[in-house]
C-alpha positions as CSV (number, residue, x, y, z in Angstrom):
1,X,75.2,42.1,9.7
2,X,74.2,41.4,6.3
3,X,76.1,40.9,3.2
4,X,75.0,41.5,-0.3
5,X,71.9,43.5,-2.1
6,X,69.1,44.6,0.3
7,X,65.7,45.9,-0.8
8,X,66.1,50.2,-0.1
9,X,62.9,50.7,2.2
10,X,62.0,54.0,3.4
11,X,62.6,54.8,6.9
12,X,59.8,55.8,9.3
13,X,59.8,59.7,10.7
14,X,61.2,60.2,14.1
15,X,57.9,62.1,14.6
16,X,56.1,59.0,15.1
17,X,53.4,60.2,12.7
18,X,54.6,57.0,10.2
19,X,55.1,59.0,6.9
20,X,58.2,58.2,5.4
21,X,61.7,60.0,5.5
22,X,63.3,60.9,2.6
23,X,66.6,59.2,2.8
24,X,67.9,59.7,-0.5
25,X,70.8,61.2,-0.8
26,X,70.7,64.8,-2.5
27,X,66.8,63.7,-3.4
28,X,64.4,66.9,-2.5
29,X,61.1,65.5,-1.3
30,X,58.1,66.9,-3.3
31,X,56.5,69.8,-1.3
32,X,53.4,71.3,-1.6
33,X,53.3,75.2,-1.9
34,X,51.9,76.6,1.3
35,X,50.4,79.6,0.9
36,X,50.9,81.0,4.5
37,X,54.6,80.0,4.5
38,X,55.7,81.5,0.9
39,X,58.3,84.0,1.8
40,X,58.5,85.3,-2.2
41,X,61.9,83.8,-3.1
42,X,61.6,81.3,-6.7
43,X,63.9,79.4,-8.2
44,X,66.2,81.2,-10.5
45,X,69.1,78.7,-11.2
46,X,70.0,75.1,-10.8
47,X,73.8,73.3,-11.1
48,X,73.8,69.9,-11.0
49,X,76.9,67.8,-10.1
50,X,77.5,64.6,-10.7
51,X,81.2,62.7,-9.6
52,X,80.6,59.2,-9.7
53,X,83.7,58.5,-7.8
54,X,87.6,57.6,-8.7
55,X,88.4,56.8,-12.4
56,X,84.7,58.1,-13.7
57,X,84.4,61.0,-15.2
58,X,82.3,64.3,-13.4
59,X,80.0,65.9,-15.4
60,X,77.7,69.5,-14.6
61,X,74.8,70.9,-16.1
62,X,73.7,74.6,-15.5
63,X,70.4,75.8,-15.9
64,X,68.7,79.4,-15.4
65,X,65.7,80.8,-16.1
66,X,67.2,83.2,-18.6
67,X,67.2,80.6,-20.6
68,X,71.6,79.6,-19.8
69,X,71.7,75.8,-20.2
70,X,74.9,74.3,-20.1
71,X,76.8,70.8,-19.9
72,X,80.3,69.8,-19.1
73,X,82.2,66.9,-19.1
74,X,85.3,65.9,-16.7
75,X,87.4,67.4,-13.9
76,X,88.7,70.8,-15.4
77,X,85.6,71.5,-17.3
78,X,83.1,70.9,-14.6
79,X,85.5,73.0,-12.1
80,X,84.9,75.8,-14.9
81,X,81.6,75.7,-15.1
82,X,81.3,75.6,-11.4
83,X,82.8,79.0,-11.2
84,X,81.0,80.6,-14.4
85,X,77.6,79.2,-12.5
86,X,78.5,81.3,-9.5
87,X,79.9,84.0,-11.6
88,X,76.7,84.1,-14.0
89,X,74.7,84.9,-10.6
90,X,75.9,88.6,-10.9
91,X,75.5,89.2,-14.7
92,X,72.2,86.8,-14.8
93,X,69.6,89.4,-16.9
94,X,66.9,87.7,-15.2
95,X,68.1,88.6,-11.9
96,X,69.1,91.8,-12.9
97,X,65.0,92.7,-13.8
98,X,64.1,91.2,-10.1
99,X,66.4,93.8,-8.6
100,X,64.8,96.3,-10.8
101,X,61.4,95.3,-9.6
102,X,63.0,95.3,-5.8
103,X,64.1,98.5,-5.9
């Protein structure tokens, strides 16, 4: 067992094919768009979270495509804008034209 710093090294596939794992924790790996796998869905919205941990503060940012981008700042108003994230999924315009064109 070690103590202290180590160097963060990434961590071979269990595949055996030696292309590193992502490891990261909440970190999406950079994928390239196969054509013969694209099943139509796009990215509409994004909330990002960040609690640090006891005695820092939380903070959230929501983004959509509609052009919403918003930030918040500790414990109630990050719960808040948690719940108007979800919430804006019903009322989003932009959705509300891709369920037009579904229909």
């Amino acid at each position: 067992m070690t103590t202290g710093p180590r160097s963060a090294e990434p961590t071979p596939a269990t595949d055996g094919s030696g292309a590193p794992k992502v490891v990261a924790e909440g970190v999406l790996p950079a994928l390239r768009s196969d054509p013969s796998r694209d099943d139509g869905r796009r990215f509409v919205a994004w909330l990002h979270i960040t609690a640090p941990g006891r005695g820092a503060t939380p903070s959230v940012r929501s983004w959509c495509v509609c052009g919403r981008n918003l930030f918040a700042a500790g414990q109630r108003r990050a719960l808040a804008l948690i719940a108007d994230h979800a919430a804006h999924r019903d009322v989003c315009p932009s959705r509300d034209q891709e369920r037009k064109a579904a229909a």
